[in-house]
PAGUTI-7359 format. One line per 2 residues: number of its first residue (from 1); for each residue x, y, z of N, C-alpha, C, CB. Coordinates in pm, 1 decimal. Glycine has a CB too. Example, Ala and Ser with C-alpha at 12.3 -4.5 7.8 and 13.67 -1.06 7.14 Angstrom:
2
1) 1319.0:-569.0:780.0:1230.0:-450.0:780.0:1320.0:-330.0:780.0:1130.8:-447.3:904.6 | 1285.0:-225.0:708.0:1367.0:-106.0:714.0:1290.0:3.0:787.0:1408.4:-59.8:572.5
// end
This chain:
182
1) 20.0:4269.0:4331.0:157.4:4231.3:4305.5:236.2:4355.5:4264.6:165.5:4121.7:4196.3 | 385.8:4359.9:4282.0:448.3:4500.8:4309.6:488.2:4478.5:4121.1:613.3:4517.8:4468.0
3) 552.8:4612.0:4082.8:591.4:4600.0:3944.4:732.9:4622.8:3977.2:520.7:4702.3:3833.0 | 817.9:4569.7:3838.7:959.5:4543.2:3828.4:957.1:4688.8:3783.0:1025.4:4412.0:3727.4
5) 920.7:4781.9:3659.0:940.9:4879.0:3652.8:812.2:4926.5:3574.1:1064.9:4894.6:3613.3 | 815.3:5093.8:3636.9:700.0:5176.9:3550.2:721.1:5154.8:3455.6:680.0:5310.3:3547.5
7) 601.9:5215.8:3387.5:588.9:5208.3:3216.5:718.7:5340.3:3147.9:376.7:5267.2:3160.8 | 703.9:5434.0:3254.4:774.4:5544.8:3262.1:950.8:5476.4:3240.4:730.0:5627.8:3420.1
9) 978.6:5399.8:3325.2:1060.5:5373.6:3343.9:1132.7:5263.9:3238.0:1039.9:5359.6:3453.1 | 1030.5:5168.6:3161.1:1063.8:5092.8:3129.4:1100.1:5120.7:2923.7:967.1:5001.5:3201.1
11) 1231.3:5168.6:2923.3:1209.1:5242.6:2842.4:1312.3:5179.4:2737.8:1215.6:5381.0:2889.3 | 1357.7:5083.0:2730.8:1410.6:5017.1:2667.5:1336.5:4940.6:2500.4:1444.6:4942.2:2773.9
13) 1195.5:4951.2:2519.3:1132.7:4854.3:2465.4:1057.9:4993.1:2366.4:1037.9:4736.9:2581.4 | 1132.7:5077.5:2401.6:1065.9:5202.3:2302.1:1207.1:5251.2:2221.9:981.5:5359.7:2410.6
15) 1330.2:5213.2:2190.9:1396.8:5173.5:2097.0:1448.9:5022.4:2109.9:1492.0:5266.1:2083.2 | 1369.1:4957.0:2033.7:1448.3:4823.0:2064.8:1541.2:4860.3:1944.5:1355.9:4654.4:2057.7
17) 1506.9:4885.2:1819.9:1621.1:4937.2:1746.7:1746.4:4908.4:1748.3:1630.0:5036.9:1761.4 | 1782.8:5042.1:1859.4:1871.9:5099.3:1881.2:1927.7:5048.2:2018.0:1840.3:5223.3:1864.7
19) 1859.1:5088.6:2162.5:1929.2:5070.6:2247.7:1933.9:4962.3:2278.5:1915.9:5129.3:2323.1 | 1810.4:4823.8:2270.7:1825.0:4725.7:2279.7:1949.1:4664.9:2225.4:1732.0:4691.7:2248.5
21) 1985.8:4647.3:2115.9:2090.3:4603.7:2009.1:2206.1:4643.8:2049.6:2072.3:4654.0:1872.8 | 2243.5:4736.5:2102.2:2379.1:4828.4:2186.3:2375.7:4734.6:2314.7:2343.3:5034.4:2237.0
23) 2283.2:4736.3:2343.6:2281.9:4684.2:2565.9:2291.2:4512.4:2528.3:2042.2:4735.7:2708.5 | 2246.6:4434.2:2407.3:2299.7:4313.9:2412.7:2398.5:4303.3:2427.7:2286.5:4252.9:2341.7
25) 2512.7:4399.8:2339.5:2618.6:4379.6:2348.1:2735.6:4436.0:2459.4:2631.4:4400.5:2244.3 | 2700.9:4467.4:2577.2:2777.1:4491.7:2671.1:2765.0:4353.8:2795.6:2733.8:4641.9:2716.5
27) 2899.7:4376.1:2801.6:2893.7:4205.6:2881.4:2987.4:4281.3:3048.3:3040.6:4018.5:2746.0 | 2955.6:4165.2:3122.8:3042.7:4204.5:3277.1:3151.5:4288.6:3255.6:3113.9:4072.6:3358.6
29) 3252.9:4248.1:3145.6:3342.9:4366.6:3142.1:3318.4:4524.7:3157.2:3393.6:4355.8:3032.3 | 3260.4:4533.6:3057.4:3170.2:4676.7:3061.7:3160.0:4754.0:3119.2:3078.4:4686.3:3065.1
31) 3085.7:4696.8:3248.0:3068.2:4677.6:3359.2:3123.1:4725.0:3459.2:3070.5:4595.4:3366.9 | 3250.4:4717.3:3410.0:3359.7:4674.6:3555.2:3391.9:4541.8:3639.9:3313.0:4749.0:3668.5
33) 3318.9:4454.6:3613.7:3302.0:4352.5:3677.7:3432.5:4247.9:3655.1:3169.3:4304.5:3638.2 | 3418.6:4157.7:3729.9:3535.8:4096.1:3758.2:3507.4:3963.7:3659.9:3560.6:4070.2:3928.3
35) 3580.5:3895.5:3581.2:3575.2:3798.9:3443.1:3447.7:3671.7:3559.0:3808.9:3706.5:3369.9 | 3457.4:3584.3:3468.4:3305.8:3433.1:3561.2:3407.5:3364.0:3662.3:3216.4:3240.2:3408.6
37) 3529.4:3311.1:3580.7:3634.8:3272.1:3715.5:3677.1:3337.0:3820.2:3746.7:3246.0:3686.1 | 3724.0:3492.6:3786.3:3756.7:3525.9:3881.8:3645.5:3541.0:4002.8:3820.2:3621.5:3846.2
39) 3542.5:3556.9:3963.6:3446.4:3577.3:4064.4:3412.4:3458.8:4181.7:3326.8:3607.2:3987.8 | 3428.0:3350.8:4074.1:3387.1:3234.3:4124.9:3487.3:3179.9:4195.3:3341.4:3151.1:4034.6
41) 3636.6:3198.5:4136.3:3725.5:3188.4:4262.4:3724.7:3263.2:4442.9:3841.9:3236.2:4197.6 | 3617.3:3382.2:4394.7:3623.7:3439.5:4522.7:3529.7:3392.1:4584.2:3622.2:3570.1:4532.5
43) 3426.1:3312.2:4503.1:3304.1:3287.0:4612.7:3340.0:3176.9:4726.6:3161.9:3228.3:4529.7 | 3316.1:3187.6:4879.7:3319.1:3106.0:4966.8:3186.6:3052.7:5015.5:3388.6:3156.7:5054.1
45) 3087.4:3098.7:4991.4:2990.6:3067.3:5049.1:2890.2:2934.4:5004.3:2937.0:3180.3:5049.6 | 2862.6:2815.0:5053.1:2838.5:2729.7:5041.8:2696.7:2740.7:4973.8:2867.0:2675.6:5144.3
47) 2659.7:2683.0:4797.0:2554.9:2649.1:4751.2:2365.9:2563.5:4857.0:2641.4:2561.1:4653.1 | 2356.8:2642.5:4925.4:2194.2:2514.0:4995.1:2132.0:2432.3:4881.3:2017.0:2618.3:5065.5
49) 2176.0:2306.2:4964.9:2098.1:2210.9:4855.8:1947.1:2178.4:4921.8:2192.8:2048.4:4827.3 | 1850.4:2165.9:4814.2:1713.0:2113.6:4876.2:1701.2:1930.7:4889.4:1579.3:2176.4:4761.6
51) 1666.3:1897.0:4965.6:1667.4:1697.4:4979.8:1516.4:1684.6:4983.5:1752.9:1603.4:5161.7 | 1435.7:1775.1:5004.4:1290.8:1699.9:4966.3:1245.3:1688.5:4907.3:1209.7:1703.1:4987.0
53) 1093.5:1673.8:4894.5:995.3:1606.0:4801.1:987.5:1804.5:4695.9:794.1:1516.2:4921.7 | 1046.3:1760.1:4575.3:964.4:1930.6:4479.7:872.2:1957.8:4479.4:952.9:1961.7:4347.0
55) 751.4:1858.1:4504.0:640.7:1919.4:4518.8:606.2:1999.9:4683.2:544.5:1807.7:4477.9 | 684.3:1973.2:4760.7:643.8:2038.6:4842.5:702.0:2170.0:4914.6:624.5:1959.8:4903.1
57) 833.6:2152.5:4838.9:899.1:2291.7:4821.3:802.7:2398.6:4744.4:1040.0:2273.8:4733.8 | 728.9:2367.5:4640.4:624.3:2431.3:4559.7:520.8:2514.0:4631.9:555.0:2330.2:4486.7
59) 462.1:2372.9:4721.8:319.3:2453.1:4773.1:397.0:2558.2:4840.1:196.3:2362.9:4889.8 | 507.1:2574.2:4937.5:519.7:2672.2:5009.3:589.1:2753.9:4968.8:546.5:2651.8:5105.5
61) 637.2:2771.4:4798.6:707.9:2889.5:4741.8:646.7:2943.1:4619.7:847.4:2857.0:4711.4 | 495.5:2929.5:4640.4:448.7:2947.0:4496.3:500.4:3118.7:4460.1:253.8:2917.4:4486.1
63) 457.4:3162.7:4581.0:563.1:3305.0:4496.4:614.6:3342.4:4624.5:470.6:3470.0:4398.8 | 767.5:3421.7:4573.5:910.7:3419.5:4701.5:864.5:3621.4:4655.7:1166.9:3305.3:4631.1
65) 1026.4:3635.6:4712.2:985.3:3769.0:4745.9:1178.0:3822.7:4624.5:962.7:3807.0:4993.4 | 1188.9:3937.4:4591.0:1312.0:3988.6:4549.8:1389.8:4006.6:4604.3:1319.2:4065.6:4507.2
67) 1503.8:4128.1:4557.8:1583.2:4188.1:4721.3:1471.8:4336.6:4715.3:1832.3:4245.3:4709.9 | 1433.2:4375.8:4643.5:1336.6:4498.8:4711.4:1238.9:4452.9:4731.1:1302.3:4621.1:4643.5
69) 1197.1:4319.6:4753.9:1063.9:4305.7:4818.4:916.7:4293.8:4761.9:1058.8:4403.4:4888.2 | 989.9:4282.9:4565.9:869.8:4252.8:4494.0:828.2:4154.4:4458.3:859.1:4296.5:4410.9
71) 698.3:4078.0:4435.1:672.5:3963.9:4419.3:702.3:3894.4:4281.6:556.5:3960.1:4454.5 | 737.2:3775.1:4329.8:826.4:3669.7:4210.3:722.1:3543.2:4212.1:1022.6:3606.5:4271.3
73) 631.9:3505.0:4114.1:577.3:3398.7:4097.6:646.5:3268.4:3999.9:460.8:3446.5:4056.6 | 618.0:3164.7:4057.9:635.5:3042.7:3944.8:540.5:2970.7:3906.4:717.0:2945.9:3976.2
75) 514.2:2921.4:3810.1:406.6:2915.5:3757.6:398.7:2741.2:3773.8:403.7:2993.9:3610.2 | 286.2:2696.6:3780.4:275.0:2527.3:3819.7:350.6:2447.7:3730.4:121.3:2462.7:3810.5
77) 311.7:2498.3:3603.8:372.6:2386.5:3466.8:512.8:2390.8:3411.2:291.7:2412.8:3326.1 | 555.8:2553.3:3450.7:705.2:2582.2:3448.6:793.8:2501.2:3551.0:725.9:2732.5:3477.5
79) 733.3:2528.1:3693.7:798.6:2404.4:3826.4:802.7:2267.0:3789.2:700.5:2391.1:3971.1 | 675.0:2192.8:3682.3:684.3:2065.8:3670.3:795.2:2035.3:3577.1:562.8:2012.9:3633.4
81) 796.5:2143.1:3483.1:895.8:2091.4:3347.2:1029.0:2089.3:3411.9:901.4:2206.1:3196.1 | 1035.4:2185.4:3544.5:1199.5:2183.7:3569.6:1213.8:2091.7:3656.2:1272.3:2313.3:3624.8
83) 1129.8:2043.4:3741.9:1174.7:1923.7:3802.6:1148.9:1770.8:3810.4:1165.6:1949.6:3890.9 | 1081.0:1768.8:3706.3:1075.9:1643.1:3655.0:1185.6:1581.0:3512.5:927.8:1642.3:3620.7
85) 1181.3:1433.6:3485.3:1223.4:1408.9:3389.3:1393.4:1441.4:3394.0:1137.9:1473.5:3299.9 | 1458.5:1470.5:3266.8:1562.8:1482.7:3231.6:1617.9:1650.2:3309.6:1552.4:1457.7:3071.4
87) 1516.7:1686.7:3376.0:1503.8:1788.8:3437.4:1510.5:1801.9:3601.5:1399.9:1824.9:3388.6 | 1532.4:1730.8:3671.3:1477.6:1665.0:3775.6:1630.6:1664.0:3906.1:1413.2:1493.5:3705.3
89) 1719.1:1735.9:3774.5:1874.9:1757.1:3905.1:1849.1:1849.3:3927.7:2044.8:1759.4:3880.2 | 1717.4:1981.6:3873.4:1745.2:2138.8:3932.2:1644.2:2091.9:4088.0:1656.7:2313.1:3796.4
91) 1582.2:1983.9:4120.3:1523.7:1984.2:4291.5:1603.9:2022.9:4377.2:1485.5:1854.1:4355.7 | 1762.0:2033.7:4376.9:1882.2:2036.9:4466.5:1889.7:2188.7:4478.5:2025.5:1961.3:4404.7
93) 1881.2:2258.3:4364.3:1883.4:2362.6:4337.3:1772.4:2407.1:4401.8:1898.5:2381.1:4219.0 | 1663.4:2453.7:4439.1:1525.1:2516.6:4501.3:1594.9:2574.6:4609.0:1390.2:2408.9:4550.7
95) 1652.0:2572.1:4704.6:1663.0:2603.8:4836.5:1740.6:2709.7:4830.5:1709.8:2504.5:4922.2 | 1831.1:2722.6:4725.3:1907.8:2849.6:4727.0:1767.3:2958.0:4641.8:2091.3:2826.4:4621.7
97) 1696.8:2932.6:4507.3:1619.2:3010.7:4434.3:1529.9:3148.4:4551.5:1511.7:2889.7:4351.1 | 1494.8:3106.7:4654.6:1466.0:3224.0:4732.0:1549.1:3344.7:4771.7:1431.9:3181.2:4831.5
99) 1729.3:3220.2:4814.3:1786.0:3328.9:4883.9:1859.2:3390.6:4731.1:1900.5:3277.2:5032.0 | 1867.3:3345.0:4602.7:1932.7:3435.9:4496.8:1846.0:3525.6:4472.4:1974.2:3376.3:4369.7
101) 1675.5:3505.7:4475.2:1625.4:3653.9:4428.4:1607.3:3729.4:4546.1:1484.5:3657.9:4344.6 | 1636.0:3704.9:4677.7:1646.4:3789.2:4783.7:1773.2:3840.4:4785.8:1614.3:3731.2:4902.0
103) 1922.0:3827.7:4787.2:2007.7:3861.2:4809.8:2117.3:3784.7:4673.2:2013.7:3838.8:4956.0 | 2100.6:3866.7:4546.2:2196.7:3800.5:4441.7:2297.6:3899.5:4443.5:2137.0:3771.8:4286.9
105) 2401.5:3804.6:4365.6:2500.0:3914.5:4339.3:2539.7:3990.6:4239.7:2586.6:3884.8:4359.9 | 2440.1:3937.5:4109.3:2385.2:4039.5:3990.3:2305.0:4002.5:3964.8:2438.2:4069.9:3876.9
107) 2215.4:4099.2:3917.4:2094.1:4100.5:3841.0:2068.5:4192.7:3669.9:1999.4:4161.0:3955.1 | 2074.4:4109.9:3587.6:2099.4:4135.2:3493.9:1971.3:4144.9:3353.2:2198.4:4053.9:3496.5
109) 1929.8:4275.6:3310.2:1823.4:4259.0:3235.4:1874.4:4216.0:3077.2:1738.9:4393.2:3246.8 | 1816.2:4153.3:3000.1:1891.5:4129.9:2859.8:1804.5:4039.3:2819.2:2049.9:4076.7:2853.7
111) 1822.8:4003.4:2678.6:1736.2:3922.9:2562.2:1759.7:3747.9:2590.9:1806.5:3973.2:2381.2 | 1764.7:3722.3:2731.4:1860.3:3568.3:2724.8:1736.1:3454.4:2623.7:1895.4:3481.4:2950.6
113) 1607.6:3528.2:2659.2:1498.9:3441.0:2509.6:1398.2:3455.1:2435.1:1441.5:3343.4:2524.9 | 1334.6:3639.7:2529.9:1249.7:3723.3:2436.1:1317.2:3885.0:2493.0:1048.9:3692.0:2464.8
115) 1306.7:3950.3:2394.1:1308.3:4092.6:2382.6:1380.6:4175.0:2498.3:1168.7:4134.7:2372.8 | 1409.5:4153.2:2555.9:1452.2:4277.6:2747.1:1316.3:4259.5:2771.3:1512.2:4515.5:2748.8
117) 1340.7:4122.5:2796.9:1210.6:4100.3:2927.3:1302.6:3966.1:2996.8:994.0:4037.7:2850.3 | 1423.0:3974.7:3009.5:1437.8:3856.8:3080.6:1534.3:3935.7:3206.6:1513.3:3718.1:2979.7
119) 1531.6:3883.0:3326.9:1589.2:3965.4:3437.9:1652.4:3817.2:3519.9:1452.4:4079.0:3536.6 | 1783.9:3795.3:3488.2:1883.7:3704.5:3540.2:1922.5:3730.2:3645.5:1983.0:3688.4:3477.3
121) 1886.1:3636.1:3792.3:1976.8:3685.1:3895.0:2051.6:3589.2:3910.9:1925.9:3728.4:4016.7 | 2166.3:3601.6:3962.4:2292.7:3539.9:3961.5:2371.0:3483.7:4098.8:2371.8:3636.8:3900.1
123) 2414.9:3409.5:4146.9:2480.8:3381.6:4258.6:2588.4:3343.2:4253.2:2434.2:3314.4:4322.4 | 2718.8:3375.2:4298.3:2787.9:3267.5:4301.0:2852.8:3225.0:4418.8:2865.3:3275.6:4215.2
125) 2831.1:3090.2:4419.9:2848.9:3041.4:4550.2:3021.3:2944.4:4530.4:2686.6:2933.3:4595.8 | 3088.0:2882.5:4643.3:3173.2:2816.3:4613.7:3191.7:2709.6:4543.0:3202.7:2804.5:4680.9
127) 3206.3:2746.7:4435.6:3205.8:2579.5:4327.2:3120.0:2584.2:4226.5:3150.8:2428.0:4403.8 | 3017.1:2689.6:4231.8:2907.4:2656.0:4158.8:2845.3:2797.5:4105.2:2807.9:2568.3:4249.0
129) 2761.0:2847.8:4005.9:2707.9:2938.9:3971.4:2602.8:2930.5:3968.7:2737.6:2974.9:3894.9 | 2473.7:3007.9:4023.5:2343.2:2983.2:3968.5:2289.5:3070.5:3908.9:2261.5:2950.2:4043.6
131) 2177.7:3085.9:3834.5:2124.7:3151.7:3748.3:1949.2:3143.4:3735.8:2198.4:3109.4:3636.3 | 1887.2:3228.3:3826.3:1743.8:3192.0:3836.1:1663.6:3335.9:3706.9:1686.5:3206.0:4048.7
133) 1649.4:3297.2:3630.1:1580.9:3386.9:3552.7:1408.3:3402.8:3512.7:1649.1:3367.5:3446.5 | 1376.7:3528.8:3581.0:1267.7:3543.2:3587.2:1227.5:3657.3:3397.6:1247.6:3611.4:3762.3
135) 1109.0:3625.6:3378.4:1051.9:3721.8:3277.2:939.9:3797.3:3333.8:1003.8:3650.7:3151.5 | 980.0:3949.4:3264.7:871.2:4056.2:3290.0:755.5:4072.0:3197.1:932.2:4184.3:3292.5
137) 682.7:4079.0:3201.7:523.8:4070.4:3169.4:491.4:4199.9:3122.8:424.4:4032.5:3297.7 | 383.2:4231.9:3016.5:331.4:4355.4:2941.6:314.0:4398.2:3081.0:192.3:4352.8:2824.0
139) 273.7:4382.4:3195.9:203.1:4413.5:3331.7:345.5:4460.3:3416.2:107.7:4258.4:3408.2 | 421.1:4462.9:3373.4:550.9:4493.2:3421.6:514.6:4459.0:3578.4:607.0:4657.6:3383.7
141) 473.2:4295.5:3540.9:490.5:4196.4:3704.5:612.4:4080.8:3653.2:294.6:4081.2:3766.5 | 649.9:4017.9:3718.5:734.4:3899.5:3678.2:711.2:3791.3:3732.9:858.0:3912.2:3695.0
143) 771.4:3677.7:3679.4:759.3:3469.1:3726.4:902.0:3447.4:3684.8:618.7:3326.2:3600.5 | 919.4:3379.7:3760.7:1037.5:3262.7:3705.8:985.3:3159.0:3626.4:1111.7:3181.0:3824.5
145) 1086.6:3170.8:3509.9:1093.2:3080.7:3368.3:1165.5:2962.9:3358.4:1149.8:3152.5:3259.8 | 1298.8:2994.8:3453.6:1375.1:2871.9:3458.1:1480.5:2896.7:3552.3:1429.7:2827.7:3323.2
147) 1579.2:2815.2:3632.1:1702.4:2834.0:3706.9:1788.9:2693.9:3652.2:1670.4:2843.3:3889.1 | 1918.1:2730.3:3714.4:1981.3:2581.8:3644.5:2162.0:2686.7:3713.4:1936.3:2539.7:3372.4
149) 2237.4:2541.9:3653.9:2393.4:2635.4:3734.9:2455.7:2641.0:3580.3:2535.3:2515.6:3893.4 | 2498.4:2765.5:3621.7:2583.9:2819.8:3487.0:2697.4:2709.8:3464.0:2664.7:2987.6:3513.6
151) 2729.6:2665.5:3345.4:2823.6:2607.2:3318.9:2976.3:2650.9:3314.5:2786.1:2571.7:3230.4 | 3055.3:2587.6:3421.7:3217.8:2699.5:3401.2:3310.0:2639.3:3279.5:3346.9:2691.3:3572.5
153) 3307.5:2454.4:3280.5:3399.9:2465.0:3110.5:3286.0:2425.2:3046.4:3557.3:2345.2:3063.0 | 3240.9:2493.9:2947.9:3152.7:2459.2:2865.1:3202.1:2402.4:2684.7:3067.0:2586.7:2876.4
155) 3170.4:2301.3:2651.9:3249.3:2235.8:2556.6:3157.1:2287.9:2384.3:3249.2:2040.1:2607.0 | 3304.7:2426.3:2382.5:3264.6:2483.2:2240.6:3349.8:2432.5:2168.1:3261.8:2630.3:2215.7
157) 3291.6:2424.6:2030.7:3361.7:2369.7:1907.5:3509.2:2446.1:1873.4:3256.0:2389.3:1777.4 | 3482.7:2580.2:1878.5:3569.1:2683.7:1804.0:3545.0:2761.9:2003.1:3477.2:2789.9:1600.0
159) 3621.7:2869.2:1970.1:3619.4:2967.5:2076.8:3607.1:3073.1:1996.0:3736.7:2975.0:2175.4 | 3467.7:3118.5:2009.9:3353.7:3237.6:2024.2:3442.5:3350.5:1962.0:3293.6:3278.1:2202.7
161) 3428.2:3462.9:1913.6:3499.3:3593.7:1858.1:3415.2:3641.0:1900.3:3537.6:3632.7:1720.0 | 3471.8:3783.8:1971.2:3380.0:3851.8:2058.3:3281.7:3898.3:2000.3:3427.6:3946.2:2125.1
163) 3222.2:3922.9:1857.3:3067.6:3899.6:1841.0:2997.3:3781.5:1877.5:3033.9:3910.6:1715.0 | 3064.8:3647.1:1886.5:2957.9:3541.0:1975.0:2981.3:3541.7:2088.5:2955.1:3397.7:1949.9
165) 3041.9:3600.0:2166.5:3082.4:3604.2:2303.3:2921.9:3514.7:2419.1:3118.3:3810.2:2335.6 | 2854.6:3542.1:2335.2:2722.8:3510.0:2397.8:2666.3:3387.1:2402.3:2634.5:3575.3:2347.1
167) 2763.8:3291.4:2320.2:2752.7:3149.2:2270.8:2821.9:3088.8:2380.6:2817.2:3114.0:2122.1 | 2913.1:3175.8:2487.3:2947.1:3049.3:2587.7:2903.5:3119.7:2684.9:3102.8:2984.0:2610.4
169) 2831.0:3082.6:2793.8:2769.8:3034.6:2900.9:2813.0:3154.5:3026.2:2821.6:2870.7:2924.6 | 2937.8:3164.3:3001.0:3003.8:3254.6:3143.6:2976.9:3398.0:3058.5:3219.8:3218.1:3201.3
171) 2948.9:3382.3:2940.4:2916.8:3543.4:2924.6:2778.7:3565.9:2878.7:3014.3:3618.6:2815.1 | 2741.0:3488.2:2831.7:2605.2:3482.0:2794.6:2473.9:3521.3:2890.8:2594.0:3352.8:2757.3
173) 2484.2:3524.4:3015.8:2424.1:3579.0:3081.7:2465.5:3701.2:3219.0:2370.8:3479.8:3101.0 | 2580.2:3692.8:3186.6:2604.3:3844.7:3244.6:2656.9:3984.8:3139.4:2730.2:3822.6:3361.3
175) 2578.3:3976.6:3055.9:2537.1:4082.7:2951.0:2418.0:4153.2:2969.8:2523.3:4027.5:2824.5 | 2389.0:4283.2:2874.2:2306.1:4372.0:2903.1:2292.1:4485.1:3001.3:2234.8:4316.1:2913.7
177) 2215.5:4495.3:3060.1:2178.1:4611.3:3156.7:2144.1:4587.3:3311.3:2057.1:4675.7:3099.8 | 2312.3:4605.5:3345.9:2341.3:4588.6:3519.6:2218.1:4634.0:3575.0:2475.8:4688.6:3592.9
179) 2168.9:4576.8:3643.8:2060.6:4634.1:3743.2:2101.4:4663.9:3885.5:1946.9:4537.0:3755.3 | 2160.5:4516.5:3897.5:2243.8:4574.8:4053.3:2390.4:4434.6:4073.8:2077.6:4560.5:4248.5
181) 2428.3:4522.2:4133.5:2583.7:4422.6:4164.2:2624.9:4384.6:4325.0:2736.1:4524.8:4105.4 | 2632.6:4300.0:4401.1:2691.1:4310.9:4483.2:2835.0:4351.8:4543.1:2662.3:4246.5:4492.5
// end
């Protein structure tokens, strides 16, 4: 299996300190990037929905490929928790999860639930946002942990001060350390 990055390379996790704590706090702006609406106003391209059985989307995607071509596993019990149960609207969602880690339009490394090991790729399609986030491994290999569609009005109590900026949804995961942008 290919690695997300050398040890050489992966150098974030040797000041979490410091640079970690700095790179949480840079969001799409930062960036350059264009705000979650505006983007999403530009997207035309139609979300693929999946209509079959999840389990059999499974057997034939146990692991997909990136946009450079490195291997992306999902793990059996992670696939069951997301598509079963109260969980069970992301089946619609599967059919795009290949083509976002083949061709996303950011990919974003950051703390979204342990340390800068989480690597968010992003789509946005017309109407809709997705968000397939894979985690990197001491083995600097990766799996997908979870996907789901970003929420565009998300119902906060108060509105966020840009130290919580990270508490609503459209910024909360396009923070950290651009990897690549379309």
């Amino acid at each position: 299996m290919g690695a997300v990055f050398t040890q050489n390379q992966f150098y974030i996790r040797r000041f979490q300190d410091k640079a970690s704590k700095q790179l949480g706090k840079l969001y799409y702006n930062d960036w350059g990037l264009e705000s979650f609406g505006k983007r999403l106003a530009r997207a035309t391209e139609p979300m693929p929905q999946y209509e079959g059985e999840a389990q059999a989307w499974y057997d034939e995607h146990r692991v997909l490929e990136d946009y450079e071509g490195r291997k992306v596993t999902i793990d059996e019990k992670v696939f069951a928790t997301h598509t079963t149960g109260s969980h069970s609207m992301r089946v619609e969602l599967l059919e795009a999860v290949p083509e976002i880690l083949k061709n996303p339009d950011e990919v974003w490394l950051n703390d979204y639930v342990n340390a800068f090991k989480n690597l968010n790729f992003i789509k946005f399609y017309e109407g809709k946002v997705i968000n397939v986030i894979c985690e990197v491994e001491e083995d600097l290999e990766y799996h997908i942990t979870t996907w789901f569609e970003i929420i565009q009005k998300p119902k906060l109590r108060n509105k966020p001060s840009p130290s919580e900026r990270y508490k609503d949804p459209r910024w909360r995961y396009r923070r950290g350390l651009l990897i690549k942008k379309s």
